[in-house]
N, C-alpha and C positions, 0 to 999 in steps of 0.2 A: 536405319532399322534393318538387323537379321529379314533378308529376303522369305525365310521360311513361315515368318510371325504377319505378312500381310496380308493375309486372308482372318487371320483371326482379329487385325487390325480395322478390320474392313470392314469385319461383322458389329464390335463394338462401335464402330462409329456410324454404323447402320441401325439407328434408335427402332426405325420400325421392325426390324427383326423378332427384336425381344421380346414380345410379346408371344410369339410363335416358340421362340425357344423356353421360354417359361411354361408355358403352356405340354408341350413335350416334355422338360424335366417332369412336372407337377404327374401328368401321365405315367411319364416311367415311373415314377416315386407310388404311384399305387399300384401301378402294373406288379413290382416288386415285392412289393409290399402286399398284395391279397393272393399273390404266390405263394408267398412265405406264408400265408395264416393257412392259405388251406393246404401245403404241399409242405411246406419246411419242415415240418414236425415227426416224431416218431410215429408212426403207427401200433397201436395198439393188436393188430389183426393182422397174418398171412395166411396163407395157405400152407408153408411147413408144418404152422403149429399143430395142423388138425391129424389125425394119427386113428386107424381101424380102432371105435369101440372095445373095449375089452370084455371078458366074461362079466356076466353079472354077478354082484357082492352079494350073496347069502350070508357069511358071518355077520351077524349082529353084532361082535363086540366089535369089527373092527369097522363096520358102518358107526356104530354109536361112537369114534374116535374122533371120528370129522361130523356127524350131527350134533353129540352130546355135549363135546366137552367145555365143562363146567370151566365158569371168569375164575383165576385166581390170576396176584400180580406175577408172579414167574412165567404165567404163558402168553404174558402182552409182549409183542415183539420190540426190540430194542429201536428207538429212532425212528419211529411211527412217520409216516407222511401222510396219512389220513384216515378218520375217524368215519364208521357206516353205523349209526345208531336204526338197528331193523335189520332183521335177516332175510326179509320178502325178500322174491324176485326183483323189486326196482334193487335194492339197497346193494343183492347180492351179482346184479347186474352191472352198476357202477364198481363196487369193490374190484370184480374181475376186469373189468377192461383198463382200468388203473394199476391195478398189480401185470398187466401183461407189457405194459412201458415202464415197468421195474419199480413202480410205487410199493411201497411196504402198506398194507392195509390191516386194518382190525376191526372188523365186523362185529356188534356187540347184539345180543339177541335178549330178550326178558325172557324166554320162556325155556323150559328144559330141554327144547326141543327147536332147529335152528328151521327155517324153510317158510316161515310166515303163512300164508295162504298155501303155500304148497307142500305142506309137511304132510304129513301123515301120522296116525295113530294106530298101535293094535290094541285090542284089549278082547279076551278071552279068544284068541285064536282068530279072529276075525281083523282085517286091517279094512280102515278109511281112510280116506282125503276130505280134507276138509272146505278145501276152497280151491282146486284145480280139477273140475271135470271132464274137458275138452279142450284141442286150441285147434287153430284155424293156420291154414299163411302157409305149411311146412311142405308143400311140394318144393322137390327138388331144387334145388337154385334159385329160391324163393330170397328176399333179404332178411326175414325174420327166420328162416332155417341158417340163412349163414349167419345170422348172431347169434342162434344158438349152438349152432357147432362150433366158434370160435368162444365163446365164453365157457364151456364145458371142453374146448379142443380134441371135437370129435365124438366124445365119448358117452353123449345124450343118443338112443336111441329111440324112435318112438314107432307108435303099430296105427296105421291106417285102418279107422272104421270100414264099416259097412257105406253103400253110397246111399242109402236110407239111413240118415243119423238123429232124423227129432224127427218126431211126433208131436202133433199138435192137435191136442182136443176140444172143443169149444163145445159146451151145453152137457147136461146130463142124461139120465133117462132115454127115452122116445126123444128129443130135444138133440142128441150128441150126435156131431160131426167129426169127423177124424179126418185132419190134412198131414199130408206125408212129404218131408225137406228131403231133397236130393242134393247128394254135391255134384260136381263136373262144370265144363268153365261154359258151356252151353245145356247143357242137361237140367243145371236147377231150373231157369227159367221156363225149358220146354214140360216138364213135368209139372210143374205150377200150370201152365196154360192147359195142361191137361184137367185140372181141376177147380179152374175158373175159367171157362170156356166163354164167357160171355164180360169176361174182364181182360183179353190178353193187351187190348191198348195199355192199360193200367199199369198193368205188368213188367211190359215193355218201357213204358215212360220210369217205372221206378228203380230198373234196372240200371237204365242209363246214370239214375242220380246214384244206382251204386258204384257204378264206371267213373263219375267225375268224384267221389269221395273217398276213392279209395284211388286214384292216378293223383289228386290234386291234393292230401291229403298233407304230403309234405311244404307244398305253401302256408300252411296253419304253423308247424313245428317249426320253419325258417323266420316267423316271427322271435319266436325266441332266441335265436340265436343269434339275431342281425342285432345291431344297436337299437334300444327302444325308440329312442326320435324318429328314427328313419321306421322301424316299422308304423308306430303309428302317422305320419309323414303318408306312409303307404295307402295307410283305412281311412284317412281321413279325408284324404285329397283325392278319394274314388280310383286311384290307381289299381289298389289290389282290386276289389271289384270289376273291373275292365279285365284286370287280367284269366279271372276264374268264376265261375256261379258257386264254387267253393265255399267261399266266406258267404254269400247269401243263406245257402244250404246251412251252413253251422249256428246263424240266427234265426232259421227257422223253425218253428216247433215241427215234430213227426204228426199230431194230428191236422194240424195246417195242411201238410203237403200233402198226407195220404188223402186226405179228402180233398183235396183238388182233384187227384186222380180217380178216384170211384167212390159211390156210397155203399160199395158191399163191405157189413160191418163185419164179417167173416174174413177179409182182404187185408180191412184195417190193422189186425190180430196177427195175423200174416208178416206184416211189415214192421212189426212193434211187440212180438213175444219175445224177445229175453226181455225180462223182466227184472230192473238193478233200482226198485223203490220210487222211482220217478213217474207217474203219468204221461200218457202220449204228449198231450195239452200242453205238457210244463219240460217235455223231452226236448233236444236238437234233435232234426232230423237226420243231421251227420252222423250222430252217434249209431242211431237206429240201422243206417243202414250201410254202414261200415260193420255192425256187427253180424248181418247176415253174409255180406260179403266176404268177409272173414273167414268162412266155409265153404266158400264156391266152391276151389279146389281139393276140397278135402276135409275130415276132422280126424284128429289125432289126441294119440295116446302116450303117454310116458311109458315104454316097454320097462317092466320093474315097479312099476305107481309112481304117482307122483312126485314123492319124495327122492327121487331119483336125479329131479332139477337142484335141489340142493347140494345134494351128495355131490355130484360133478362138478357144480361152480365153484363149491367151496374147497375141491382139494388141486382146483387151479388158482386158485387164492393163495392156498399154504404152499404150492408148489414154486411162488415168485418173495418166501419171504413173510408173507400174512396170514392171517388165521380167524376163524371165527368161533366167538366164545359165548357159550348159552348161562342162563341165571345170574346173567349181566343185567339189571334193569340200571337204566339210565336216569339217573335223579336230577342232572342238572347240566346246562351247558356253560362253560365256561367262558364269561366274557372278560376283555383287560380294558382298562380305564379308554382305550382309544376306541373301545366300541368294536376289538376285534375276538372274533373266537378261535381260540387256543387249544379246549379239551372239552373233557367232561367228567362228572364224576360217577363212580359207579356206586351201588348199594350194594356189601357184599355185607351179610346180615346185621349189626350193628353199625361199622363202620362204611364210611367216603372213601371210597378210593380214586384218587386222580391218574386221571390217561391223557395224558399231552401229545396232541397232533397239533402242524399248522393247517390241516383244514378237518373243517368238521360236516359231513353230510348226514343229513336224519331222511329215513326212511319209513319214521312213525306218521307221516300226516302232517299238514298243516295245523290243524288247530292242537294236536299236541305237542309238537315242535315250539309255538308262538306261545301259546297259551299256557303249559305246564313246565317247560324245562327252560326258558329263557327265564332271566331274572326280572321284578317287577316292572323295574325301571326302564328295561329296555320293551318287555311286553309295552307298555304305557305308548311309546313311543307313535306319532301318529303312522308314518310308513307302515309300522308293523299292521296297527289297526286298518288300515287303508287295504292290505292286502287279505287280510280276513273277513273284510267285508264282501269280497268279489268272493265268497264261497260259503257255503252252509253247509249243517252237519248233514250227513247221510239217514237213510231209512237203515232198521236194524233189521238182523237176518234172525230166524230160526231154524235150526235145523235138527234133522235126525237123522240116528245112524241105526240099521239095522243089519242083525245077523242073522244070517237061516244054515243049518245044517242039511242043507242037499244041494247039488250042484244046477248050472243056469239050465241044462236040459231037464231038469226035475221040477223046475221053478215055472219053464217056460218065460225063461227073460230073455233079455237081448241086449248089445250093448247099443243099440238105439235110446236116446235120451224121451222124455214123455215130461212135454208141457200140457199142464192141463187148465181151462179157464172156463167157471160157471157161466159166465156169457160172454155176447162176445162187445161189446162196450168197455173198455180196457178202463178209462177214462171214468164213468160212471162206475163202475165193481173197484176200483181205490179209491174212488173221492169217499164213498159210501161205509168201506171198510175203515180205513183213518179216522174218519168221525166217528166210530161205534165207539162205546165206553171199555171200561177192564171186561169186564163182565162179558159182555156180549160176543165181543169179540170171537174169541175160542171156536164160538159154532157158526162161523158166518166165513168162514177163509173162502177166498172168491178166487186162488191162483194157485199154484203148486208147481213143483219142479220133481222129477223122479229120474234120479240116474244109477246104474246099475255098474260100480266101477271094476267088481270081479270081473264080470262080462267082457268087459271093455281090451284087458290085460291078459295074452295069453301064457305069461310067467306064473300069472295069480293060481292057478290048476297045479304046480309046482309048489309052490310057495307054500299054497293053502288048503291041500287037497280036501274035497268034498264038501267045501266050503265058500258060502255067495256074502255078500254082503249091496245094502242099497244106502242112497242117502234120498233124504226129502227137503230141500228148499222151499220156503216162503219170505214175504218180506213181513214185517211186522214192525209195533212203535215200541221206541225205547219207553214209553211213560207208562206202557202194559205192566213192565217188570220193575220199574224203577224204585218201589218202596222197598226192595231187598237188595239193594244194589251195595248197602252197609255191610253183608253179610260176608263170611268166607264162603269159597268155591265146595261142593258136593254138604256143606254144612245148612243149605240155605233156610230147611224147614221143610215140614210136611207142608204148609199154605201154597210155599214156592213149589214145591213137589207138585201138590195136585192140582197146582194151576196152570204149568207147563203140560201135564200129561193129559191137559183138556186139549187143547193145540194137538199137540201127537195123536191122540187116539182120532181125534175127527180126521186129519192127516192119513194116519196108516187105513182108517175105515174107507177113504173114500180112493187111495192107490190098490186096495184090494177087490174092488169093482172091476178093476184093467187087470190086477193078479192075483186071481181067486186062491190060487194055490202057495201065496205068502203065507196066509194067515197060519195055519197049523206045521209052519215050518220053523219059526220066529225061533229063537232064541236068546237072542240077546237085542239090547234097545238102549239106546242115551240120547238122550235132546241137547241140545245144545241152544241155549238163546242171547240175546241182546248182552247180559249180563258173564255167557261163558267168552263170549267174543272178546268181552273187555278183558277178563283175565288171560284167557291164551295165546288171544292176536294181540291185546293191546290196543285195541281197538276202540277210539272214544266213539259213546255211546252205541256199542255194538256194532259199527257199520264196518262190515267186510269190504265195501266197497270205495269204502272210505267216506271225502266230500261228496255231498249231491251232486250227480250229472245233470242238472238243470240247465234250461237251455240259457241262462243269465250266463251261468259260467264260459259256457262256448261262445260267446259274442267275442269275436273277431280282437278287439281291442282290449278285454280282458284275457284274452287267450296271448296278447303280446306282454300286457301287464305280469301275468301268471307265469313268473320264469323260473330255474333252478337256482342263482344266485338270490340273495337276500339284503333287508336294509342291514343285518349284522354280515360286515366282512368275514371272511373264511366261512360263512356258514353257508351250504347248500340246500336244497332240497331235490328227494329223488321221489320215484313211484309213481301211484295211481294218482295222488293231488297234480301231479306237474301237466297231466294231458289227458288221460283216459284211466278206465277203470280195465279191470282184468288182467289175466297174464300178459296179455299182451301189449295192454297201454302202460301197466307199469315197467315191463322190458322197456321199453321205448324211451318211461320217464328216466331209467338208470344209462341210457344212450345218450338224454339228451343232457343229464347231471352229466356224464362223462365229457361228453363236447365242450360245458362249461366250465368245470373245472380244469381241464387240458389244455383251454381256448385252444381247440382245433374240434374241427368238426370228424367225427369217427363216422359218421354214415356217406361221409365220400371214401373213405377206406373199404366202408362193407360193399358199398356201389361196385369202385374198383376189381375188388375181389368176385363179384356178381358179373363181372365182364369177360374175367379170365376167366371163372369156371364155368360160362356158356362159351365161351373158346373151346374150352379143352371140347365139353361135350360137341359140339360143334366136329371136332375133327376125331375123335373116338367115331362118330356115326358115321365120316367119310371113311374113314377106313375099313369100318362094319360092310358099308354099302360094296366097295372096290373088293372087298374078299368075296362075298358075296356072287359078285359080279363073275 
């Protein structure tokens, strides 16, 4: 035997070795191997890409180039690599992070107008938002400001409230209390303890569950993305539990917990005003109070409105290749005999037109995704039903838009937001309203939302001069409006007319208590309800917020169940159905569609990135300091 071969002579005929060297292979073999899943792959995100803001686009024609433009087949791009049925932020979320690792995308929109909840409208000189009136998270070096500088690459700018940003009213008459939301990363809480002085334990204990819901929050979303076995593996076998009070928190209801902590029902209101159709009772408490935390550090404004989030993401889209196309409604997804999706077809007034992608992501919603645009047979299929069963539909929204011709100093408004609530039993004023009949309804609205979005924008003085506009939120049932749901949009009838302007007028009568000097300003007015939602958002049965946030849904093991891949291959799902509601849980859902579709995880990219630009800042301040010095 070659002298140099007897050590590896030695080893082979040394049986018990091998168990040790198998055991190290099998080692390296994943060591390598979850290298490569989480490091081998492109990144979607740097820091080159981000580039100073430019001026803002005043031309309307050449804004409406990238919001407007109309499906025809000439402006579908050649050799598609995947399909975004939805122009909301999930849809337009995903599309961009796929187009910046050189995916060709086609973003398909129903409406004339692309930006889903975050679009805008003007209509006689006055402009609204429809479904973006704040967000939270955008202090500097925040993760959700660096995905939104990286999906717009830079060029999202937005304006820092006031540190008094909601108002919260509880009771009427002699009866009304007024509490005032502060942001700062110690300031909200101490400001609250100023106004429940005899609750700060309370306070204090519910702070903390904002602290572990908003640090642990990514152990919820790492269910989706691990293999299903192993996360349920995780919930099931009390591990993930050991690991976090997370997953407890997220099966617990909001009035459960606040009432462990105080029975000031003033406190309760406190801890559970946004208000997204669900009852404390029937809420997670994660959700609740994730949403307050969301504003610690600040609220924000799209500098330009809303539709400004669109405008940006989508000409980083056309900028890799892709494009996004409005009076596109999507009639059908296309499946092939193996159960795989392929495309979709579009309506372009009488005729189908076919868009072939090898993958396809919807960004309309679970139940219209499963329910109207898959074909019967695959609808039937148990998985699909299995996974529509872990969600229900949403509560519907009504809204209105007002105009007033004098400015916010003439108005005396602010861009401070105004929740307002007839009592303060959250719990009891929805159970009570939900049950009231058609009829009744109208004069009994027990909640309200009043936001002021000229205020908010100091472009809008520019834009619009001498000119305010407000919106008013409430929640309401789709079965109010449902006998005209057969009808066309602005055609619906005087019945529909004066049955919506009952809603409105008790609405505008009861925000002009708080702003006496609306009233003889008014000029313009449109409602919007259950029924406009379905036509302009697409929205089954008016729910802007989509599926119900019920606390069923957050349960830990549906939250692993609840993924962006589907029982049809190639078909995704993005947005507010994948995790959360709002801009910011459907950002999140188009993160977490992107990580699926890429199988690479993109929030260790944005992490990364969130290291280096607390570096840079980091040694920008020593240098500050040393000159200084």
């Amino acid at each position: 035997m070659h002298p140099s071969l007897e050590p590896y002579w030695a080893l082979i005929e040394d049986f018990d070795a091998w168990p040790t060297v198998v055991v190290f292979a099998m080692f390296l073999i994943w060591a390598v191997g979850t290298y490569w899943y989480l490091f081998g792959k492109r990144s979607p995100f740097s820091l080159e890409s981000v580039r100073p803001p430019g001026p803002l686009e005043l031309d309307q024609k050449k804004r409406d180039k990238v919001l407007r433009q109309g499906f025809s087949r000439d402006k579908v791009p050649e050799k598609l690599d995947a399909i975004v049925i939805g122009s909301g932020i999930g849809g337009l979320t995903v599309a961009a992070t796929l187009a910046k690792v050189g995916k060709k995308v086609l973003v398909l929109e129903q409406h004339d107008m692309a930006g889903g909840c975050c679009h805008t409208y003007e209509e006689k000189g006055f402009e609204f938002d429809v479904g973006m009136h704040y967000i939270g998270q955008l202090h500097e070096n925040s993760l959700f400001r660096i995905a939104f500088d990286q999906i717009t690459e830079g060029q999202l700018e937005f304006v820092e409230l006031e540190k008094h940003f909601d108002t919260i009213v509880i009771g009427t008459g002699e009866q009304r209390r007024d509490y005032t939301i502060h942001t700062g990363k110690t300031e909200m809480l101490e400001h609250l303890k100023k106004q429940f002085p005899n609750d700060t334990n309370a306070l204090e204990e519910f702070f903390k569950i904002m602290k572990v819901c908003a640090r642990k929050t990514h152990y919820l979303a790492t269910l989706k993305l691990i293999p299903k076995w192993l996360a349920l593996f995780l919930l099931k076998s009390g591990i993930a539990d050991y690991c976090s009070s997370v997953f407890r928190l997220s099966a617990s209801t909001a009035a459960d917990v606040v009432s462990s902590l105080t029975s000031n029902k003033d406190l309760h209101i406190i801890f559970s005003y946004f208000f997204y159709g669900v009852s404390p009772k029937e809420s997670s408490s994660m959700i609740n109070a994730l949403l307050l935390h969301h504003y610690k550090r600040g609220a924000y404004y799209p500098k330009g409105g809303a539709s400004e989030i669109p405008y940006h993401i989508i000409r980083v889209i056309q900028k890799y290749g892709g494009n996004a196309l409005v009076r596109a409604p999507v009639s059908r997804i296309l499946v092939n005999k193996k159960g795989a999706a392929y495309g979709v077809t579009v309506r372009k007034g009488k005729e189908e037109v076919e868009v072939l992608a090898p993958v396809v992501i919807s960004n309309c919603g679970i139940f219209t995704t499963f329910q109207k645009l898959l074909p019967p047979e695959i609808q039937a299929k148990p998985e699909i039903q299995e996974r529509l069963s872990t969600m229900k539909l949403g509560r519907g929204s009504f809204l209105m838009f007002l105009g007033f011709d004098a400015t916010a100093e003439e108005l005396d408004i602010v861009p401070t937001n105004f929740w307002l609530f007839k009592d303060n039993d959250m719990d009891d004023m929805m159970d009570k309203f939900f049950c009231l009949s058609k009829e009744e309804a109208p004069e009994n609205i027990p909640m309200m939302f009043i936001t002021f979005p000229s205020a908010k924008d100091p472009t809008s003085k520019i834009r619009h001069p001498g000119k305010s506009c407000m919106t008013i939120l409430t929640m309401v049932k789709y079965e109010w409006f449902e006998e005209w749901k057969d009808t066309t949009v602005r055609k619906r009838g005087d019945d529909y007319h004066n049955y919506k302007m009952r809603f409105a007028n008790n609405l505008f009568d009861w925000a002009c208590v708080h702003f006496p000097k609306l009233r003889d300003k008014v000029v313009f007015q449109e409602v919007a309800t259950p029924l406009t939602n379905v036509h302009y958002l697409g929205s089954q049965r008016g729910a802007m917020y989509s599926a119900e946030h019920n606390v069923e849904r957050f349960l830990p093991e549906v939250i692993a169940k609840n993924r962006c891949d589907t029982p049809v291959k190639n078909l995704y799902l993005s947005g507010q159905d994948v995790f959360s509601c709002g801009i910011a849980g459907a950002l999140h859902g188009g993160l977490l569609c992107a990580s699926t579709v890429l199988d690479h995880i993109v929030y260790l990219d944005l992490l990364f990135l969130k290291k280096k630009l607390k570096r840079r800042k980091a040694k920008e301040m020593a240098k500050l300091a040393k000159k200084l010095q």
